[in-house]
C-alpha positions in Angstrom: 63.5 -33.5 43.6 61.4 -31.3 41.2 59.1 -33.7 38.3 60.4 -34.5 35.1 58.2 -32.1 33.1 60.0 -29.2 35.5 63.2 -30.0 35.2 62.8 -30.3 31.1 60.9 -27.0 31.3 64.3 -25.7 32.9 65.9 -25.4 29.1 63.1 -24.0 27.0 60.6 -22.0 29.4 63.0 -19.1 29.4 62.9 -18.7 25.4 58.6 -19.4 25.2 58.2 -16.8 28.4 59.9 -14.7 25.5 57.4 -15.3 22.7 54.4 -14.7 24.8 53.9 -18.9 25.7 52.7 -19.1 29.2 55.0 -21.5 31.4 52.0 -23.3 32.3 50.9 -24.4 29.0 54.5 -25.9 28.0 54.5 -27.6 31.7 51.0 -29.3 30.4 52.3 -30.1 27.3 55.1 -31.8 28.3 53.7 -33.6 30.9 51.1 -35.2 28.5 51.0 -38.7 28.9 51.8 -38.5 25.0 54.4 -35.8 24.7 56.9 -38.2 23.4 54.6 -39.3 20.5 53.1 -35.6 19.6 57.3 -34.8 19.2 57.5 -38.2 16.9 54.9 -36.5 14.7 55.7 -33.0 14.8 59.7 -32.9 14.8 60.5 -29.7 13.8 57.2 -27.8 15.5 59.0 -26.4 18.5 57.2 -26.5 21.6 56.1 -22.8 21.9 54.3 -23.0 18.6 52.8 -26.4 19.5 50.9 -24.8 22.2 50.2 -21.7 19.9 48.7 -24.4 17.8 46.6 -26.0 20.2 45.7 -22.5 21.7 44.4 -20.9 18.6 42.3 -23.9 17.3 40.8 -24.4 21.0 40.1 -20.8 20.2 38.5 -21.6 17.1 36.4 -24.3 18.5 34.6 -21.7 20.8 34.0 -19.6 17.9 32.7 -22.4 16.2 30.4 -23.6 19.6 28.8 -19.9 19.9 27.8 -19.7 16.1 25.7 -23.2 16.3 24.5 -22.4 19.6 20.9 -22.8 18.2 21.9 -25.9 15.8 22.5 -28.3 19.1 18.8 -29.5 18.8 19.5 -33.3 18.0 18.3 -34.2 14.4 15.4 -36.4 14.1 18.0 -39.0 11.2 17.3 -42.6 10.5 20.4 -44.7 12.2 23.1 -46.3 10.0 22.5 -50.0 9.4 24.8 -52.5 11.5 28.0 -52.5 9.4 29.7 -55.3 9.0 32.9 -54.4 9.9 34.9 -56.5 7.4 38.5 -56.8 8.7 40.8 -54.2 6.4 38.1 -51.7 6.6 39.9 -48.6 6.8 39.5 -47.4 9.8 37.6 -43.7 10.8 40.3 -40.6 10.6 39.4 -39.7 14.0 40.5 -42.9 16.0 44.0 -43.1 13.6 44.7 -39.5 14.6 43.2 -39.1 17.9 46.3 -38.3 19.8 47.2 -35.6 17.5 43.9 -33.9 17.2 44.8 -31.3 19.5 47.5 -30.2 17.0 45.4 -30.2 13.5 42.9 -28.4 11.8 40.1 -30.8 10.1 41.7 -33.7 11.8 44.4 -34.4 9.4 45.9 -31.0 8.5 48.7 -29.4 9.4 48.5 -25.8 9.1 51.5 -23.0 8.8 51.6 -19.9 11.3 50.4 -17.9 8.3 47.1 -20.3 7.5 46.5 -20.9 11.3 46.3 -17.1 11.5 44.2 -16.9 8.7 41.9 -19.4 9.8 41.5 -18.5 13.4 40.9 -14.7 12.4 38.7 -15.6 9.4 40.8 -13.9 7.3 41.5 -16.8 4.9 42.4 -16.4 1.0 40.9 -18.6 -1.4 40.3 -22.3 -0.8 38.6 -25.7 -1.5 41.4 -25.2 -3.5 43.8 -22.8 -1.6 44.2 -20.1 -5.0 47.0 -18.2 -3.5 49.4 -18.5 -6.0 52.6 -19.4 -3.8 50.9 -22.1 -2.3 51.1 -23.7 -5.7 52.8 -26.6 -6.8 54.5 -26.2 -10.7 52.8 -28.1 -13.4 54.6 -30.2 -16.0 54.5 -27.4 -18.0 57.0 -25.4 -15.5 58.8 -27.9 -13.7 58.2 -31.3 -11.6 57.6 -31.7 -8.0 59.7 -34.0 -6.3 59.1 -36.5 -3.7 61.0 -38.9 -1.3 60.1 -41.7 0.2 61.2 -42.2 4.1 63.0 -45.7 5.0 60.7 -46.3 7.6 57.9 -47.5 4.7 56.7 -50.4 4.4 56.6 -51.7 1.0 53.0 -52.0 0.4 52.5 -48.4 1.7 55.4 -47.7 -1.1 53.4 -49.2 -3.8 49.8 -47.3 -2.5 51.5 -43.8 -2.5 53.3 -44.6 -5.6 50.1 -45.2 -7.3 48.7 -42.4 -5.7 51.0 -40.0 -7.3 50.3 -42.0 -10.5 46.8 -41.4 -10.2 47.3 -37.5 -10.2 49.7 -37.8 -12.6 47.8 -40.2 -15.4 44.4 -37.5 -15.0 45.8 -34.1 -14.4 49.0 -32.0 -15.9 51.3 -32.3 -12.7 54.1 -34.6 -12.7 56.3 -35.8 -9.9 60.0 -36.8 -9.6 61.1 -39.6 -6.9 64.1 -38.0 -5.5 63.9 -35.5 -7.8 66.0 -31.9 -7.6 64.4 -28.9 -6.1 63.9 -26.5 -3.2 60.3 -27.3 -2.3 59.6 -31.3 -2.2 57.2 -34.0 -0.5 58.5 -36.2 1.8 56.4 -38.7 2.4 57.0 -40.9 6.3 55.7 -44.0 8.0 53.9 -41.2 11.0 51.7 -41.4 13.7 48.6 -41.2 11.5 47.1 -39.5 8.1 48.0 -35.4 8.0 49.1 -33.5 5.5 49.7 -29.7 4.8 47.9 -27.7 2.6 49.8 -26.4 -0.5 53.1 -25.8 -1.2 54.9 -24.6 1.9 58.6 -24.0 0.9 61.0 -26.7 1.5 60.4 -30.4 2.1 57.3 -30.8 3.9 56.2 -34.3 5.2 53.0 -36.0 4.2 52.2 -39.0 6.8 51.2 -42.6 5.5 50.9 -44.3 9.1 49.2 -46.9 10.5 45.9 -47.2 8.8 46.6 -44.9 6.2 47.8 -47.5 3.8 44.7 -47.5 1.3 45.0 -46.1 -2.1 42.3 -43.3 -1.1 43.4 -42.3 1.9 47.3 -41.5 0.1 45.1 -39.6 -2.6 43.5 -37.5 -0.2 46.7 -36.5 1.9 48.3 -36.0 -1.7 45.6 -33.5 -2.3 45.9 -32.0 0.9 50.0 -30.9 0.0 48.5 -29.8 -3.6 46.2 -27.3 -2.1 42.7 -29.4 -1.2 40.9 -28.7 1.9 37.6 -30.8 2.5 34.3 -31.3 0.4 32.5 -30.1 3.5 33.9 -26.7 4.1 32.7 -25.6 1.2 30.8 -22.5 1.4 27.5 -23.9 -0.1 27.8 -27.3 1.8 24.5 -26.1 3.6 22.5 -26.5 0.5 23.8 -30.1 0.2 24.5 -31.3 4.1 23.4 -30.5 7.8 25.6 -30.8 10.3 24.1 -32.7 13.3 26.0 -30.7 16.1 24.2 -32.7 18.8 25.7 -36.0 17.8 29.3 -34.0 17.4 32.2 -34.8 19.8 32.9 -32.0 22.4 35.8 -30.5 21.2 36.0 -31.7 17.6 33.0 -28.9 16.3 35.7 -27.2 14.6 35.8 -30.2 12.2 33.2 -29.1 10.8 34.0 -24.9 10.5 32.5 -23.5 7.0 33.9 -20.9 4.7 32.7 -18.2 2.6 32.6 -17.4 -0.8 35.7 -14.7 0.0 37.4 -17.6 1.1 36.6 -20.3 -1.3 37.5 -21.1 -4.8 35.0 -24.2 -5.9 36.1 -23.2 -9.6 32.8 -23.6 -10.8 32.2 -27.8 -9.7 29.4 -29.2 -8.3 29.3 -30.2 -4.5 30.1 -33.9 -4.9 28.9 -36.1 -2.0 31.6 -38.8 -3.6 34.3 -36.6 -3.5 37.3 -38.1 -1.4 37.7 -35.2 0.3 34.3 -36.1 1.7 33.8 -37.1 5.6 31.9 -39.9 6.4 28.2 -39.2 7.4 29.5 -40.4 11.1 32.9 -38.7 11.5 33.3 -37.3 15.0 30.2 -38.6 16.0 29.2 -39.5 20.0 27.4 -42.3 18.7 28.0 -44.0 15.5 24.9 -45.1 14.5 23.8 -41.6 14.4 24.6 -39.6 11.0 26.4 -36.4 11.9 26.8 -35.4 8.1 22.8 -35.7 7.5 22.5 -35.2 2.9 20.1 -33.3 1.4 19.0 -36.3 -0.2 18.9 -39.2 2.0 19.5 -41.4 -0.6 23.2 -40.0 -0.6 24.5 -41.4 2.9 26.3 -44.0 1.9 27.7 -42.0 -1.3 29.9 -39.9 1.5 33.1 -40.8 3.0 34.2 -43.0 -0.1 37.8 -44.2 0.1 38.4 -45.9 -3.1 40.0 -42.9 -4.6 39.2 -39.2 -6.3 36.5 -38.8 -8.0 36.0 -37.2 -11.4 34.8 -33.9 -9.9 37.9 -34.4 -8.0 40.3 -34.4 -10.8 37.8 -31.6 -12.4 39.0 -29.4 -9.8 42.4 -30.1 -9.7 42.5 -29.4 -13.1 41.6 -26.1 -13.0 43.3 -25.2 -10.0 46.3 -26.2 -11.6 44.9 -24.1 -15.1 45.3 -27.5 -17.0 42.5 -27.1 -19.0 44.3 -24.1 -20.5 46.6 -26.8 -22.3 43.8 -27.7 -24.5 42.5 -24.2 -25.1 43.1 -24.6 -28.7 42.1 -27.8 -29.7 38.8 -28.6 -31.1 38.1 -32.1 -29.8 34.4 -32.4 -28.3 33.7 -34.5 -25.4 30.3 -35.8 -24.8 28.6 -36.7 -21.4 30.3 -34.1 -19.1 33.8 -35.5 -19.9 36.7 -32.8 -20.6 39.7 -32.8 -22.8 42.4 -34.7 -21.4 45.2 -32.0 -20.4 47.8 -35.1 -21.3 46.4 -35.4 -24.2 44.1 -32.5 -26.0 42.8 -35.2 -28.6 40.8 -37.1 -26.5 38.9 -36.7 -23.3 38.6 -37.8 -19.8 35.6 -39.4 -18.8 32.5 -39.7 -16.1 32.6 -43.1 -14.6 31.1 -45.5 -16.9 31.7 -43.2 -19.9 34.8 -44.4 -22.4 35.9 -44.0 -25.9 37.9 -40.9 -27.5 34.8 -38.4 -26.7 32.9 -40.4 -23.9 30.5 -41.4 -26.1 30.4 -45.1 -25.4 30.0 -48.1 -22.5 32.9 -47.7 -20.4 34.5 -51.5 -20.5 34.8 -53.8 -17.7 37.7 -53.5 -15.1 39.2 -56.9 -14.0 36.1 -58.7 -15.0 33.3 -59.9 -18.3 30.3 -57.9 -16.9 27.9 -54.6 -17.9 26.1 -54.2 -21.0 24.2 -51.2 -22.5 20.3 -52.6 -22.1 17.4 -50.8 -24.0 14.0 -50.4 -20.9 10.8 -50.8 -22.1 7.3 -49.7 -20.5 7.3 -52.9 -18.4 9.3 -54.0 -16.0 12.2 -56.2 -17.3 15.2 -56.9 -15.1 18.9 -58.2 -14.7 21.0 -60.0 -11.8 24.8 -60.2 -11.4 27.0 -61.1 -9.3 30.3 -58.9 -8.9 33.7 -59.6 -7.1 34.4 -62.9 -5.0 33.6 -63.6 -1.4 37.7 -62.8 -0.4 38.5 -59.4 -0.5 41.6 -58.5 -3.0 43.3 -55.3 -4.4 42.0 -55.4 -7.4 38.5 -55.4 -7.3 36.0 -55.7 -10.2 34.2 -52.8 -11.9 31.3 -53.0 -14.4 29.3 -50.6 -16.2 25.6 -50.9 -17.0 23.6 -47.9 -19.1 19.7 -48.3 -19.2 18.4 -46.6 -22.1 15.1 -45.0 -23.4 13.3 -43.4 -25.7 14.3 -39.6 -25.8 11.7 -37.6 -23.1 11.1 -40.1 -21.5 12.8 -41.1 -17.5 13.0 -44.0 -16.1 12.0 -46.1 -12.9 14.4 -48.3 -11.4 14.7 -51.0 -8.4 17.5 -52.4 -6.7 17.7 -55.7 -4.7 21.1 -56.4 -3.0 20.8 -60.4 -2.5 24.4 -60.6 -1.5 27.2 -58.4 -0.2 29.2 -56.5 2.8 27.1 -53.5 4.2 29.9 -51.0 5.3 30.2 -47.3 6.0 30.7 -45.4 2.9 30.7 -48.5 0.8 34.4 -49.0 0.5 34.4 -53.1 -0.5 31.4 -53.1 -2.6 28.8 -51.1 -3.9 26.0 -50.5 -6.7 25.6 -47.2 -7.9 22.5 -45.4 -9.5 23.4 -41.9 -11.4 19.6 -40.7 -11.9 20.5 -37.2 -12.3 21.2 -35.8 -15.8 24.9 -34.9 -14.7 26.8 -37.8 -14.8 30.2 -36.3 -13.4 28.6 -36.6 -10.0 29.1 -39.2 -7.9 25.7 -41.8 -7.8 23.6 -43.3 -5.0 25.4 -46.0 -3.6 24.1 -48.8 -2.0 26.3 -51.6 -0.1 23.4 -52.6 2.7 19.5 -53.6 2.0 18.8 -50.5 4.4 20.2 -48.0 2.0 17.4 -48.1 -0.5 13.5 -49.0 -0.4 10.7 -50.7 -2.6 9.8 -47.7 -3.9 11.3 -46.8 -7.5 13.8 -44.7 -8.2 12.7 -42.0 -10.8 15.7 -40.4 -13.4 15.4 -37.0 -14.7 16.7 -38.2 -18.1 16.6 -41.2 -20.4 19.9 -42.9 -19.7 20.7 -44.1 -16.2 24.2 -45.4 -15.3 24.7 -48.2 -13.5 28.0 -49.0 -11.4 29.4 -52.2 -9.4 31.9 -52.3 -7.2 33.0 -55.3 -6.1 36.2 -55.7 -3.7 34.5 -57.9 -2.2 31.2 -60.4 -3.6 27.9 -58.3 -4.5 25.0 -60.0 -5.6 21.9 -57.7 -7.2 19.1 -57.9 -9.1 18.4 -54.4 -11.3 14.3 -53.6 -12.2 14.0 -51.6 -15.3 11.5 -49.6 -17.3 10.6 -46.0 -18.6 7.7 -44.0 -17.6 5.5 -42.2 -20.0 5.7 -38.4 -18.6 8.3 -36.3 -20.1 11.4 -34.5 -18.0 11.8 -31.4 -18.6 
């Protein structure tokens, strides 16, 4: 009596002999212990081009090995704190997907023949945003996109992708249709995990909100994958801003971390942002945990990585000119202050930095779901505030509140933190305090969630104001020090 994966070979070995698939290889894939749930998630992925898959990106993960070759010396990185592990923490990509990783490119991307080919060759068109032109959604300008939701949703993931969508709709000039008419659509499923693909396809193409996936983040980022996004850390200048600790790196899983070039890439002229959602945590793939893999420039920045909250503003910043929104408002006159940029819903007025509001960004950006923040004027001593943000049960609509510390023009400031109170997670996702000390407030700040993300010693601004931002999904206590210095920042 011949084994089950034999006789099921017996019906489709014939056609993948055909396209060049050795017999083995579709013997071993259908003998994996989780054949039946690799089908679930890829339905219409035939079995020949499943092991085409797997093939090419093993291939790529040699190519990937041999070019860090002399990068596997181990990093000499300061651990991560013990995290909490608050129950709902969203958990790490890699363990939702882990059965599937075989099959996807960056852990939670389904590529087409044409970008797998592209990829494995290194003969990719443009991407951070993927440029090429049929890979492009239409904007509201030329059409909608529409989208379906599967039966096999739960309600809250309903309500999480819906406001997802609303999200990219409210800050950029696409707009979707549920069930809308069209020959290319999203269909978004209850799957085996998080994955996307990148761009438009042709047709409907699934976008997986599975187990674990069902944070408002996490639907943004698999929304920007299907829009054209790849990840913050492929970008071709990530080495100015990251190091990859290879040593720490799963075997197997280096290709996570494959780089492009400035052929390949369109950044469109934004800043690297360390809070970008498209950012991997500073452990993703990582043998041990407690190790960074992702090791920042700037130290200060671990816990800035890996957010899950949602896109940030250099986020929307680059879907907005990937999509050529800002070409709605070419005409208009309004002037927005503090890196904001003229709303493409509305040329009048302007979209803002975090903790930035008003018509032109010009003033405090009010509370959200709380009484808290105030604009506070430093002085050459020390003066200070404490706050306590959020509650002690975590909820879905957390507290935000805005804090600027001003001084006198040429003049920077010094500024302590003290967390008396809190949950110290990876990437911050219940609770945080941010510090923007850098005289660009569209990126994303320091963020602190755990006593061993910052020190006694100051922080020192390069300009005069210093944003300040709590997060509190969950209860943060602090206590801010405050006060300017007397040399001048050039």
């Amino acid at each position: 009596m011949p084994a089950h994966g034999a006789i099921v070979c017996i019906a489709f070995c014939m056609i993948h002999v055909a396209f060049g698939i050795g017999v083995p290889k579709i013997v071993e894939l259908i003998k994996d212990i989780n054949y039946s749930k690799i089908k679930i998630a890829f339905p219409n992925i035939p079995d020949a081009d499943l092991v085409s898959r797997r093939t090419k990106l093993e291939s790529l993960n040699r190519r990937v090995v041999s070019s860090i070759r002399k990068s596997l010396t181990p990093l000499n990185v300061a651990k991560h704190p013990k995290f909490d592990n608050q129950p709902g923490t969203p958990p790490e990509i890699s363990t939702i997907n882990q059965v599937l990783a075989p099959y996807l490119y960056e852990m939670d991307i389904i590529l087409t023949d044409e970008q797998m080919n592209e990829v494995v060759t290194n003969a990719r068109k443009k991407r951070k945003a993927v440029s090429y032109t049929p890979w492009k959604w239409p904007t509201k300008v030329t059409g909608v996109i529409p989208y379906f939701l599967a039966t096999n949703l739960s309600a809250h993931k309903v309500a999480v992708i819906q406001a997802a969508i609303k999200f990219w709709e409210d800050n950029t000039c696409l707009k979707f249709q549920q069930n809308g008419v069209g020959a290319n659509s999203l269909l978004f499923f209850n799957g085996l995990g998080c994955y996307s693909y990148i761009g438009m396809i042709g047709g409907q193409q699934g976008v997986s909100i599975g187990d674990g996936c069902q944070y408002l983040g996490t639907a943004a980022h698999e929304i920007a994958h299907a829009l054209g996004f790849y990840h913050e850390q492929s970008r071709y200048d990530r080495d100015s801003y990251v190091t990859i600790n290879f040593a720490n790196v799963l075997a197997g899983y280096e290709r996570n971390f494959n780089k492009a070039t400035p052929a390949e890439m369109n950044i469109y002229g934004v800043p690297y942002d360390y809070g970008s959602v498209m950012h991997y945590l500073s452990a993703a793939f990582a043998k041990d945990a407690s190790i960074p893999v992702l090791v920042a420039a700037d130290p200060k920045y671990r816990q800035t990585m890996g957010q899950n909250r949602g896109p940030s503003f250099l986020d929307v910043l680059t879907m907005n000119r990937h999509y050529g929104c800002d070409a709605l408002c070419a005409s208009s006159t309004t002037v927005c202050q503090n890196g904001g940029y003229k709303d493409p819903n509305n040329c009048s007025k302007c979209l803002c930095p975090a903790s930035f509001a008003g018509t032109f960004c010009g003033t405090l950006a009010p509370a959200e779901n709380g009484v808290c923040g105030a604009s506070l004027t430093a002085t050459a001593t020390w003066q200070s505030f404490s706050a306590t943000v959020g509650t002690t049960n975590t909820t879905d609509i957390p507290t935000t509140c805005y804090w600027h510390l001003n001084s006198p023009a040429g003049t920077t400031m010094e500024v302590k933190l003290s967390l008396t109170g809190g949950s110290c997670n990876a990437g911050c996702f219940w609770n945080s305090v941010e510090i923007k000390l850098d005289n660009d407030y569209t990126k994303t700040g320091i963020r602190h969630c755990c006593t061993a993300d910052y020190s006694s010693t100051p922080y020192v601004s390069t300009t005069n104001k210093v944003p300040i931002i709590v997060y509190g999904n969950y209860q943060t206590a602090f206590t801010i020090q405050y006060r300017y210095s007397n040399h001048v920042h050039k």
